[in-house]
C-alpha positions in Angstrom: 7.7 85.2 181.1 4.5 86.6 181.6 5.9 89.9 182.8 6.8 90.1 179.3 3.4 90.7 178.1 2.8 93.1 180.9 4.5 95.6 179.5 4.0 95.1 176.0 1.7 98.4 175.6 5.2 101.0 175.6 5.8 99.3 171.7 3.9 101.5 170.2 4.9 104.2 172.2 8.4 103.7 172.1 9.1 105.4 168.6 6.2 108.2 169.3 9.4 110.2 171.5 11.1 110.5 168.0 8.4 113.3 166.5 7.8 114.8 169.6 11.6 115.8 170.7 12.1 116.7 166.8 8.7 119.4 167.2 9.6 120.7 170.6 13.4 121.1 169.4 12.2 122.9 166.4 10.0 125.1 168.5 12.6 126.2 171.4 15.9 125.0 169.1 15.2 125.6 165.5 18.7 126.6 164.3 20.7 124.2 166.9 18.3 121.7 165.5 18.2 121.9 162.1 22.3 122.2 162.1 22.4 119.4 164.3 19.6 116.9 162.3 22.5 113.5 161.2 22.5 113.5 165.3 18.3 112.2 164.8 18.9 109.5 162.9 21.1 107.8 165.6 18.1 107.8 168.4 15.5 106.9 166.0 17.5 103.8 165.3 18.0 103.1 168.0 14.8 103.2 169.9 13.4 100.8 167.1 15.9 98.9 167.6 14.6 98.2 171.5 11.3 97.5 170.1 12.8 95.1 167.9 14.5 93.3 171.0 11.7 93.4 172.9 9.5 91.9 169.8 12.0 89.2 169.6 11.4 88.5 173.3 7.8 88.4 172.3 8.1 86.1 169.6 10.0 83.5 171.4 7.6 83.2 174.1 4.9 82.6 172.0 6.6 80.2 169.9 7.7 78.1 173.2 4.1 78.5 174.7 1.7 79.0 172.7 0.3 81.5 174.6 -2.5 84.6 173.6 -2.2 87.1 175.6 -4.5 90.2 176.4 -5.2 92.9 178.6 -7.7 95.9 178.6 -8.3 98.2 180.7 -12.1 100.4 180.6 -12.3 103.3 179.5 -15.9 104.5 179.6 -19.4 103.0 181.0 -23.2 104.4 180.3 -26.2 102.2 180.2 -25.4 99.1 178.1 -22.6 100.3 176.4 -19.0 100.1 177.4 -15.8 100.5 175.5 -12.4 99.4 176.8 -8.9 99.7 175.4 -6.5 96.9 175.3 -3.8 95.2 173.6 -3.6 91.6 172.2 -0.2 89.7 171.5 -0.6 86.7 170.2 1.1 84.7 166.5 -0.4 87.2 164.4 0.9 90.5 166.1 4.2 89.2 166.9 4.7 87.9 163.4 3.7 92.1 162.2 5.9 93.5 165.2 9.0 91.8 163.7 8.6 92.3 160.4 7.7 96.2 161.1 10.9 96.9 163.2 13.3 94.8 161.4 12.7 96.2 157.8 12.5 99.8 159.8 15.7 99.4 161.1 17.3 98.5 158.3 15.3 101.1 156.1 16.0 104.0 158.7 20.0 103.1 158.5 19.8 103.0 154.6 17.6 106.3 155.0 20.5 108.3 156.9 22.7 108.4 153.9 20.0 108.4 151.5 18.5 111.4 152.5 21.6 113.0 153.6 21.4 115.9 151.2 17.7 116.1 151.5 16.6 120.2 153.0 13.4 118.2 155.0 15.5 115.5 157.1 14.0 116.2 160.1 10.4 115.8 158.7 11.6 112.6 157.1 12.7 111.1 160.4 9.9 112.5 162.4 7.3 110.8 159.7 9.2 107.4 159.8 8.8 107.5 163.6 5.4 108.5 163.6 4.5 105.6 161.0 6.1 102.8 163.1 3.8 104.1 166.2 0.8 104.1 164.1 1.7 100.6 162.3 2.6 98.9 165.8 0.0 100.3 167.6 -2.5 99.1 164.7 -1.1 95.3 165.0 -1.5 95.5 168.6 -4.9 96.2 169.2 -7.3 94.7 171.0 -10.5 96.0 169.5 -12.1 97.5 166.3 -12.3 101.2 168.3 -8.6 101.0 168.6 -7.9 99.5 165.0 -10.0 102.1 163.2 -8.3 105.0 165.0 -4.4 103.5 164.6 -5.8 102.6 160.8 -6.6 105.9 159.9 -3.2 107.8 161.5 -1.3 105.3 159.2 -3.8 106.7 156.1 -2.1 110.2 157.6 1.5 109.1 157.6 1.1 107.4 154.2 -0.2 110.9 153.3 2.7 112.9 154.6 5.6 110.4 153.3 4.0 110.2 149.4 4.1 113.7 149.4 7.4 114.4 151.0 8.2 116.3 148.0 5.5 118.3 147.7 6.8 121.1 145.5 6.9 118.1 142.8 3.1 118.1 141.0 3.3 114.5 140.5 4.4 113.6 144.3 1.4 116.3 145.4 -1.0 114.7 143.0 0.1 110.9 144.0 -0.6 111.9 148.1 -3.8 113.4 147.3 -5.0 110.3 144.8 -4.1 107.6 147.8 -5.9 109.4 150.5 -8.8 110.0 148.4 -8.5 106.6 147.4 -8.1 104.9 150.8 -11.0 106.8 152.2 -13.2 105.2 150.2 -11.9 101.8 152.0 -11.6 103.4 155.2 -15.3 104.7 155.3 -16.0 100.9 153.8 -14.5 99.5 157.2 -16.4 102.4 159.9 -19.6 101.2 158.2 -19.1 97.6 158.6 -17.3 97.9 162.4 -20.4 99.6 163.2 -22.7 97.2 161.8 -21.1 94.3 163.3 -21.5 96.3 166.6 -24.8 96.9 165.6 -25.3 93.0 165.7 -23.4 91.8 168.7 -22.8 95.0 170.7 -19.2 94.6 171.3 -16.2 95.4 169.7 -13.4 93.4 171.3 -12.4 90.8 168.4 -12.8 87.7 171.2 -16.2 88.9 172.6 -17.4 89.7 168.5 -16.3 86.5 167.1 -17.8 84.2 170.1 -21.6 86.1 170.2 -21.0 86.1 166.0 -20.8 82.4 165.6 -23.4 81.7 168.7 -25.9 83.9 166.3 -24.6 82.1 163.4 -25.1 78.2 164.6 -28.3 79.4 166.0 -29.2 80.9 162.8 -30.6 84.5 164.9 -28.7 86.7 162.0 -29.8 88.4 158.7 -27.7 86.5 156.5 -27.9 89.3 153.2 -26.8 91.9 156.3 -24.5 89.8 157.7 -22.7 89.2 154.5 -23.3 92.9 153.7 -21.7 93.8 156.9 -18.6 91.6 156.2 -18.5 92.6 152.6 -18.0 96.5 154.0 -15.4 95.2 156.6 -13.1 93.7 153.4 -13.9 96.6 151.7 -10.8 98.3 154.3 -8.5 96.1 153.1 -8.8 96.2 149.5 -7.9 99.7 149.6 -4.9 99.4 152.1 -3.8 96.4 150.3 -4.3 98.1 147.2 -6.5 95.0 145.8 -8.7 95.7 142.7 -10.3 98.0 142.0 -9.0 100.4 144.8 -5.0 99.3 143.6 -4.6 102.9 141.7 -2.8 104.5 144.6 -0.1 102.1 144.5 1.7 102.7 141.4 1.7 106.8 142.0 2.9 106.2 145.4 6.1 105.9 143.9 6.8 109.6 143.8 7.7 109.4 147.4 11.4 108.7 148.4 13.0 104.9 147.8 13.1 104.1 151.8 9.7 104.9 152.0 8.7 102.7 149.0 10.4 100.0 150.7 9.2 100.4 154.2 5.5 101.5 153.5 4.3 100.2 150.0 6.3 96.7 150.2 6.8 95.7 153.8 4.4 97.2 156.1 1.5 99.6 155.4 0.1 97.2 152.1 0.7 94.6 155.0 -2.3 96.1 157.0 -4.7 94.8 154.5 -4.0 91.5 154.5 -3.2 92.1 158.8 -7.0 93.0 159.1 -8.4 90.4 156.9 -6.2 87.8 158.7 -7.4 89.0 161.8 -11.1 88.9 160.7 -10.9 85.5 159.5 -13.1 83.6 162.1 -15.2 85.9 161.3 -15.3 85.6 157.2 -14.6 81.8 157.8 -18.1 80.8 158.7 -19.6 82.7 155.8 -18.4 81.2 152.5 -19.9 83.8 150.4 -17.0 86.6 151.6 -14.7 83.6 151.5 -14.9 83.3 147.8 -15.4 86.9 147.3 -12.1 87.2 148.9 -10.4 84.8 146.8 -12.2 86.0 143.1 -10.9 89.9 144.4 -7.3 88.2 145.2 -6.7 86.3 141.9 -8.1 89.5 139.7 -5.2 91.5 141.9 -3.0 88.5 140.7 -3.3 88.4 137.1 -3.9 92.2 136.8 -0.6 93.1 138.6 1.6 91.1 137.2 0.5 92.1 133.3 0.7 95.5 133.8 4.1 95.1 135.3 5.4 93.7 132.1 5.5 97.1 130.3 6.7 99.7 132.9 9.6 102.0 132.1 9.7 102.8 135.6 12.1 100.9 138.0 9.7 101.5 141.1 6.7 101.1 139.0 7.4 97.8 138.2 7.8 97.1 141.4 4.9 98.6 142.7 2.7 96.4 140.8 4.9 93.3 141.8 4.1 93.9 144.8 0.2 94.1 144.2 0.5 91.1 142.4 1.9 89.6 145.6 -0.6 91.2 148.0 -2.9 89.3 145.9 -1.9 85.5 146.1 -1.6 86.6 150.1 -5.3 87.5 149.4 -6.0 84.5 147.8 -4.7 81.7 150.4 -6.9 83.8 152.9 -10.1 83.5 150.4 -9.3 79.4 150.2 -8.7 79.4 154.4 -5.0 78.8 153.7 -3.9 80.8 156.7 -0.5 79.3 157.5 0.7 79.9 153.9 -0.9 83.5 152.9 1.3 84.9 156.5 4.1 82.6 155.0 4.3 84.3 152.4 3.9 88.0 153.7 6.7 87.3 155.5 8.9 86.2 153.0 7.4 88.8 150.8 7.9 91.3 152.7 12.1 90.8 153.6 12.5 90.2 149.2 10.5 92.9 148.0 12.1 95.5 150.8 15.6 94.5 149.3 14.4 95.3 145.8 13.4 98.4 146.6 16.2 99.0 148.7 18.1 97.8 145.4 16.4 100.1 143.1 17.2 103.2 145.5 20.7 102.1 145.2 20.5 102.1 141.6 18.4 105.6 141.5 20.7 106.7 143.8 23.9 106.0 141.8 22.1 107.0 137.8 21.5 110.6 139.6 25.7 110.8 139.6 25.5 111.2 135.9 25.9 114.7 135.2 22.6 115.9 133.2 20.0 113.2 134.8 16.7 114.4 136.2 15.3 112.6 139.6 12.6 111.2 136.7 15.1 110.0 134.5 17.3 108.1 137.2 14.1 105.8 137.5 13.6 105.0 133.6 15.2 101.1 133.2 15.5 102.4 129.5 18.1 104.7 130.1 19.9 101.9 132.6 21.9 99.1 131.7 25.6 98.5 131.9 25.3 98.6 135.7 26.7 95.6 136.6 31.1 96.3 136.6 29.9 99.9 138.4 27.4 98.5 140.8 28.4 94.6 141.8 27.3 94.6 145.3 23.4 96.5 144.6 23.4 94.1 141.3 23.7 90.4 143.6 21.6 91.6 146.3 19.0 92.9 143.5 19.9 89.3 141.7 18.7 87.2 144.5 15.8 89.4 145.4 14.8 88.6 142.0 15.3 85.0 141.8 13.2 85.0 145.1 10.5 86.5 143.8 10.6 84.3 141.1 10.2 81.0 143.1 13.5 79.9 142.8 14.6 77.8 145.3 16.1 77.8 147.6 15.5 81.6 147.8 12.1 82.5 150.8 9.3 82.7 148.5 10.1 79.8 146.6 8.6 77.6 150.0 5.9 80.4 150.1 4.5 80.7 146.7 4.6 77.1 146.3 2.1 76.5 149.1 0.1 79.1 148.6 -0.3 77.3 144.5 -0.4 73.9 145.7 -3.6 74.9 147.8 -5.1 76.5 144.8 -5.6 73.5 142.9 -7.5 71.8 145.8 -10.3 75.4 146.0 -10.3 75.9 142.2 -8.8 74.3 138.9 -9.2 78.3 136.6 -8.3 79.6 140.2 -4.8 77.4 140.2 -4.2 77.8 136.1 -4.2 81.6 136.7 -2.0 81.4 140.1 0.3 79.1 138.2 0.6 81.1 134.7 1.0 83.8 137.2 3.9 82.8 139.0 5.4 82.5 135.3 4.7 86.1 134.4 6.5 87.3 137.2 9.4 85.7 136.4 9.0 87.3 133.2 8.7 91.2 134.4 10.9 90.5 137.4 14.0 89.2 135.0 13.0 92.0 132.5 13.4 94.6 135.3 16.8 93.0 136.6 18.4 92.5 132.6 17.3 96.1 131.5 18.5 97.5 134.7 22.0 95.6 135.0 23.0 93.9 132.4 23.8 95.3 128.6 25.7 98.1 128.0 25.2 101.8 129.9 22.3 103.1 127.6 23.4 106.8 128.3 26.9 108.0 129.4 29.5 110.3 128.9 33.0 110.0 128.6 35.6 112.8 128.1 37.5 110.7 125.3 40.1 113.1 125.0 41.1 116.8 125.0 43.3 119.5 125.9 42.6 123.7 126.1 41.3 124.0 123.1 39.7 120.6 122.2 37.5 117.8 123.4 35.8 115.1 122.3 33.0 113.2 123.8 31.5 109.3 123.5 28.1 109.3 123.8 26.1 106.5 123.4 22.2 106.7 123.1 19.4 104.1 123.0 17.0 105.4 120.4 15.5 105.4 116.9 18.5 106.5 114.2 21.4 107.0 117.6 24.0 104.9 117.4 27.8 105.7 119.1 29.1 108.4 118.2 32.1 110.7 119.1 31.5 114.6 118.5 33.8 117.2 118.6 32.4 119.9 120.5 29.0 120.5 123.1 27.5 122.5 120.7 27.6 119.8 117.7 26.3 117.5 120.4 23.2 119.2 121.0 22.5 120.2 117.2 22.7 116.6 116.5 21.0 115.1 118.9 18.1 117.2 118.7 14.7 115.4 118.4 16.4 112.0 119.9 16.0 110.6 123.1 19.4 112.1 125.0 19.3 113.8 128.2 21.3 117.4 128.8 24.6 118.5 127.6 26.7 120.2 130.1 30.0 122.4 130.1 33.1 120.0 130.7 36.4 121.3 132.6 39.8 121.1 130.7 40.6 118.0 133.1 37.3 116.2 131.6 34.9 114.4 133.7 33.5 110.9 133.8 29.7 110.6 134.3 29.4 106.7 135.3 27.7 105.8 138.4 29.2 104.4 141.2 28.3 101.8 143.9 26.4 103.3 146.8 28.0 103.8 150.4 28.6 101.1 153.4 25.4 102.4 155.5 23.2 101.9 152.4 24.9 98.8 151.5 24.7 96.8 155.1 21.0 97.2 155.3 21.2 95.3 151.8 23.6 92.9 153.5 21.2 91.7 155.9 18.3 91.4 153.9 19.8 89.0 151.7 20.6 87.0 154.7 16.7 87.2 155.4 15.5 86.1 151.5 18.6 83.4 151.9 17.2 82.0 155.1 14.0 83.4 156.6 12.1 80.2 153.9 13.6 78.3 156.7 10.9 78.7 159.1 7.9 77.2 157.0 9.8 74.1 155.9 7.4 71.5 156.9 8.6 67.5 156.7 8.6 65.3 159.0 11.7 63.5 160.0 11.7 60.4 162.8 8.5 61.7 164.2 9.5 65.5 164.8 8.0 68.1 163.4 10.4 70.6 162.2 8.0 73.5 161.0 8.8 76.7 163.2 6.2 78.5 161.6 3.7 76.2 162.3 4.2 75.7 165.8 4.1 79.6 166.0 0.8 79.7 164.8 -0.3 77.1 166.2 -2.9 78.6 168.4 -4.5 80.7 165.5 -4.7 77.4 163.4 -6.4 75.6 166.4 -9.7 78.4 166.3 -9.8 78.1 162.3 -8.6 74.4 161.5 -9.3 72.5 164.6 -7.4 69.3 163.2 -3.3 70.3 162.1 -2.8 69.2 159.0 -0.2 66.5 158.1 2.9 67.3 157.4 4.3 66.9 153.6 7.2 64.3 152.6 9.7 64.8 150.1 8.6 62.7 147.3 5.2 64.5 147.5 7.1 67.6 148.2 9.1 67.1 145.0 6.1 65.9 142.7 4.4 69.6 143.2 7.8 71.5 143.1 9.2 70.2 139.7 6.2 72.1 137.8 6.3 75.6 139.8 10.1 75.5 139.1 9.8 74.5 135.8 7.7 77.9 134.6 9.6 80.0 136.9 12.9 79.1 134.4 10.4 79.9 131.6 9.8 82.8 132.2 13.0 83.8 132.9 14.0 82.2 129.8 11.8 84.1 127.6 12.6 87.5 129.5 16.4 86.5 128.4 15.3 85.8 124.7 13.5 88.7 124.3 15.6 91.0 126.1 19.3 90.3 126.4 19.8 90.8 122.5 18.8 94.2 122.8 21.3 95.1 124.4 24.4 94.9 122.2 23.0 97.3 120.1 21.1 101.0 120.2 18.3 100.2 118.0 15.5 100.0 119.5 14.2 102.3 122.6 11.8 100.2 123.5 11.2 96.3 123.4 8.2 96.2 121.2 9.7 97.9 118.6 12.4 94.8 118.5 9.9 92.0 118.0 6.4 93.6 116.3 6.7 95.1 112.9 5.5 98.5 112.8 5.3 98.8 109.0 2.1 99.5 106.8 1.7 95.4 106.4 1.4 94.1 110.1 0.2 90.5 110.6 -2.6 89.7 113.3 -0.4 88.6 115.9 1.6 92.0 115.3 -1.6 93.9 116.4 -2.2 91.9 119.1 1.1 92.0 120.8 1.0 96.0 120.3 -2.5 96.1 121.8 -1.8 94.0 124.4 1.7 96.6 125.0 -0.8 99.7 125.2 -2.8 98.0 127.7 -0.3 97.2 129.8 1.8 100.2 129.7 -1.6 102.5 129.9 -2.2 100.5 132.9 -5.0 98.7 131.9 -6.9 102.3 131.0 -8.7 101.8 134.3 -6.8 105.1 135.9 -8.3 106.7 132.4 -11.9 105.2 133.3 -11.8 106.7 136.6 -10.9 110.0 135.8 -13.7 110.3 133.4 -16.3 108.2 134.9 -15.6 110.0 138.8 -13.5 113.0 138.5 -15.0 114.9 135.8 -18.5 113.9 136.0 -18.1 114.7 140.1 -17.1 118.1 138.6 -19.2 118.8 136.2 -22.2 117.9 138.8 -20.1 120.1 141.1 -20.3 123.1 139.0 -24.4 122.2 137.8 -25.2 122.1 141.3 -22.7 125.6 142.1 -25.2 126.9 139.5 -28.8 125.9 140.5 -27.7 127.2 144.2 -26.5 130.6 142.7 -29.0 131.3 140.1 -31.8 129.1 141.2 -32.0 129.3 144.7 -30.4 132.6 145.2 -32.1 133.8 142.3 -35.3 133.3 143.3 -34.9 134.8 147.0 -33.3 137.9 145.3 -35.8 138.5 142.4 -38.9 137.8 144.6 -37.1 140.4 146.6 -36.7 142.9 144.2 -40.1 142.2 142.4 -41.7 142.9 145.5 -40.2 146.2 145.8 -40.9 147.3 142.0 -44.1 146.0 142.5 -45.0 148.2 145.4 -43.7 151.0 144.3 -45.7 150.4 141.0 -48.9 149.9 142.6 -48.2 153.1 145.1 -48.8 155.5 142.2 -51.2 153.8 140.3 -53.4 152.2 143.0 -57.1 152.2 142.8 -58.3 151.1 145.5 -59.4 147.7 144.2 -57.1 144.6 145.9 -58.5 142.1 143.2 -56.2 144.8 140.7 -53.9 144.1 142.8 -53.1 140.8 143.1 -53.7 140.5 139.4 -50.9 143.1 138.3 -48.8 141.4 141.2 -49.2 137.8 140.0 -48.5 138.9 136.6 -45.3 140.1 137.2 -43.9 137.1 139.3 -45.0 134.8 136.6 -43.1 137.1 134.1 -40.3 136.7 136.5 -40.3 133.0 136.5 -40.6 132.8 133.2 -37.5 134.9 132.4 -35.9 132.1 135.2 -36.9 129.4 133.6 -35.7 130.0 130.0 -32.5 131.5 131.6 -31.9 128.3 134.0 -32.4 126.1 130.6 -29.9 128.3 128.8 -26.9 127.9 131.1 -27.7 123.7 131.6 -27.4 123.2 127.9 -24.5 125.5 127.7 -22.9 123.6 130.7 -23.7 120.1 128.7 -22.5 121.2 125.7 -18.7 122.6 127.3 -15.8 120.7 127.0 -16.5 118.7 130.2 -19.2 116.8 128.8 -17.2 115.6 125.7 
């Protein structure tokens, strides 16, 4: 099987034909092409499909050898330095090659439909394509060269895919926040490849790792550098991984389109991070100061993600910080060393959290039926509810992506999660309290997202309740202060009286009347929801590790068994089912807490239009409010203002950045410039000055001449002071 391997550098090339035939047909073909672009889809499916064949291939070879393979090739020689490029197969790319092409498959058949109707189809496609080369060819390298250049082309298609729709400010300003953002991280890792090269002169991960312990256990390194080095390295992934404090980008991300939600900021690009630190772990393993600073930065991402997911409006908002929250208990079990269980549970994170989004698409997809709704709008869970008679099949699959998430088992991150809390408590006691109250929240914001979204009544709807030439009536029903159901007899009486109140447009009816409920999605965006519920059903399957008349029976393990080997020399013992049971009954128990409270404080709601917005049903807002009462409305703010820490930025970075912009745009224009030009011109007035009243004595001269620059500087000076106080004093500066 080794001629497997051999060709195993065409998967990243495989999907690259996708962009290229789309940009030569556009150039020779434009108008057959763009009136042909439903025929793209079919090639770019199937091409990734291939690659997911031949991945599979992959997979099982490694699993039935437990082999590592690699092969480089050189590219350049001069003196002592040498660079070669390469690819490495081996558990941890084959694990990322599956999961990259089978959620791309199943988000570029969902996509087809989805964007359908969309004028930039084409570009959609092309920048799909383009990301799976980037993401494959960053999972398959061989070297940090390699990594660093596939790292940053997945920056660009993250770029290109947030702002698909440009022409939207809030999808321009969300691309432009997470490159800006990532390039922090992304200068953060050139720094630290280099100084690690710096240190052992290569960059091939086997050749860095053996001279980098040698240096270690013979103690020839820097250790402040060293940790410095490594510190800079991480730095990468807590931006791609979107761990705290670089996790802004994540949430605005959202402004893309639904399939690209799912693919990149769930499944696969977020899935770099924790890829590289993975990948980097002999190297963080053998110095424990990155290790816990690994683990403190995962369990912040933790606890921060999951409570400002508690108060989002937005469907894919919530979400978004789900899936930080996620991305940080992976984090976490990499910090503690727990390697098995942090790629457990990417990749039963990763299969879940796709479905959701897949499911909230399906949902956005069907709200944006109702005649009046804005793309914003179709993502607000407060204007949802009712779903579940018009969407059954999006409401079971989004059902069981939300029990898995919640660790309920037998769902795939149930056996995950759990390993990943059970390893806490052996690291850190406050580090397993906060996993563990953790694991409740989201069971809280994950059931508050599913019971807003589905169950209830439909929050805003219309119904032509009856009519004829001359006369209609309409049922609307609102969720807001003072709105109630109401039946009014014309559109005009409709918008006079709902003015003020949370409604959404009024348009003209036909005589035949129309009904404005949403519908369930089609068969091409419901099979890719099929099949991932198949994966969250049974993919937990793989990590189930007991053992049973001496066999082992953990797939997963034996798949990473020669990754375990370099980090863990001795395998750990298997777990029985009496211990196995003793440190399940207590994740499980808070997981039904959670999702208990979420049903007490949120199913009531719903059977009657009250209250728009859950606070307002439990905290009195009256003149006499109780202690408790404030601190439930502070704690609200905090979460729905997301912490204030995108606030904190803005003022601390983006306006002080500009207000030094424009202080420095002024010392170089009227300082610098100003001086050039006024010793200029006092030269000339000063020449022409001394022509006609020279006397023939230089010490005159130089007198009258000194005299009038220092004049000049003076009127500089007090003119330079004047505009820095007037610049302090602006709005800016406030």
């Amino acid at each position: 099987m080794e001629q497997i391997y051999q060709y195993a550098w065409i998967i990243p090339l495989v999907p690259l034909q996708i962009p290229m035939l789309i940009g030569v047909g556009l150039l020779l073909f434009p108008k057959a092409t763009k009136n042909l672009r439903r025929v793209w889809a079919f090639p770019s499916i199937l091409l990734v499909s291939i690659v997911m064949l031949f991945s599979i291939n992959l997979s099982m070879e490694q699993i039935n050898s437990n082999s590592i393979y690699q092969y480089v090739w050189s590219w350049t020689f001069e003196n002592d330095f040498y660079f070669e490029f390469g690819y490495l197969i081996d558990p941890l790319s084959s694990i990322m090659l599956m999961l990259i092409t089978t959620v791309g498959i199943m988000v570029l058949i969902y996509s087809d439909n989805y964007m359908a109707h969309d004028q930039g189809y084409l570009r959609f496609f092309a920048s799909m394509s383009f990301f799976s080369t980037s993401m494959l060819g960053l999972v398959t390298s061989s070297n940090f060269i390699q990594i660093y250049i596939f790292w940053e082309l997945v920056g660009v298609c993250s770029y290109l895919l947030i702002g698909f729709w440009f022409t939207r400010p809030l999808a321009a300003n969300a691309c432009q926040k997470a490159f800006i953002t990532n390039r922090v991280g992304d200068f953060s890792l050139l720094l630290g490849i280099l100084g690690f090269y710096w240190i052992t002169g290569s960059f091939e991960f086997r050749d860095l790792f053996e001279i980098f312990n040698n240096l270690i256990y013979n103690n020839e390194v820097n250790s402040p550098f060293v940790t410095f080095c490594a510190a800079l390295l991480f730095g990468g992934a807590v931006a791609k991984s979107a761990q705290f404090p670089l996790h802004v980008w994540l949430p605005d991300a959202m402004e893309g389109p639904t399939p690209i939600s799912a693919l990149i900021h769930a499944a696969t690009m977020v899935a770099a991070g924790i890829f590289l630190v993975a990948r980097l772990l002999p190297l963080f393993i053998v110095i424990p100061f990155i290790m816990n600073f690994i683990s403190l930065i995962g369990i912040i991402t933790v606890l921060l993600g999951a409570t400002l997911a508690l108060a989002q409006k937005d469907i894919k908002r919530g979400l978004a910080y789900s899936t930080m929250s996620q991305l940080g208990y992976m984090m976490l079990a990499l910090g503690m060393g727990s390697y098995r269980s942090a790629l457990f549970h990417l990749i039963t994170h990763a299969y879940s959290k796709a479905l959701l989004f897949l499911g909230s698409g399906s949902v956005i997809h069907s709200m944006e039926t109702i005649v009046g709704y804005s793309p914003k709008k179709s993502q607000n869970m407060v204007l949802m509810g009712g779903l579940t008679k018009h969407v059954p099949i999006t409401k079971t699959s989004f059902l069981l992506g939300t029990l898995s998430l919640c660790g309920v088992p037998p769902l795939a991150c149930f056996w995950s999660k759990d390993e990943i809390l059970n390893d806490s408590w052996l690291y850190s006691p406050i580090f397993a309290i906060i996993a563990w109250a953790t694991a409740g929240l989201t069971a809280f914001y994950m059931f508050r997202i599913y019971l807003l979204t589905f169950e209830g009544h439909l929050n805003v709807y219309f119904q032509n309740y009856s009519g004829n030439k001359n006369t209609h009536f309409y049922s609307i029903a609102l969720w807001g202060k003072g709105c109630s159901k109401k039946t009014y007899r014309s559109e005009q009486n409709v918008r006079k009286i709902n003015r003020g109140q949370p409604s959404i447009n009024i348009v003209k009816f036909d005589n035949k009347g129309v009904y404005s409920y949403p519908y369930e999605s089609d068969n091409t965006m419901l099979f890719p929801l099929f099949v991932l519920v198949l994966f969250t059903l049974f993919i937990g399957s793989i990590g189930i590790s007991f053992n049973q008349e001496g066999t082992d029976l953990d797939i997963l393990s034996k798949w990473l068994a020669p990754s375990i080997n370099l980090l863990h020399p001795k395998p750990e013992d298997s777990t029985d089912w009496y211990e196995f049971l003793k440190n399940v009954i207590f994740s499980v128990s808070i997981a039904f807490f959670g999702i208990l409270l979420a049903s007490f404080l949120y199913k009531p709601i719903y059977s009657s239009f009250k209250n728009f917005d859950l606070i307002n049903s439990f905290v009195k807002t009256g003149p006499k409010r109780s202690d408790w009462d404030i601190i439930l409305n502070g704690l609200y703010d905090w979460s729905y203002n997301r912490a204030y820490i995108d606030a904190f930025y803005t003022i601390s970075f983006s306006r002080s950045i500009r207000g030094l912009a424009e202080l420095t745009h002024f010392f170089d224009r009227r300082i610098i410039d100003g001086i050039t030009n006024g010793v200029g011109v006092m030269n000339f007035f000063v020449g022409e000055g001394i022509k006609y009243v020279g006397g023939g004595r230089i010490s005159s001269y130089f007198f009258f001449y000194f005299s009038c620059v220092s004049i000049a500087f003076l009127c500089l000076y007090f003119q330079f002071f004047y505009q820095v106080f007037g610049i302090l004093n602006s709005q800016n500066f406030h």
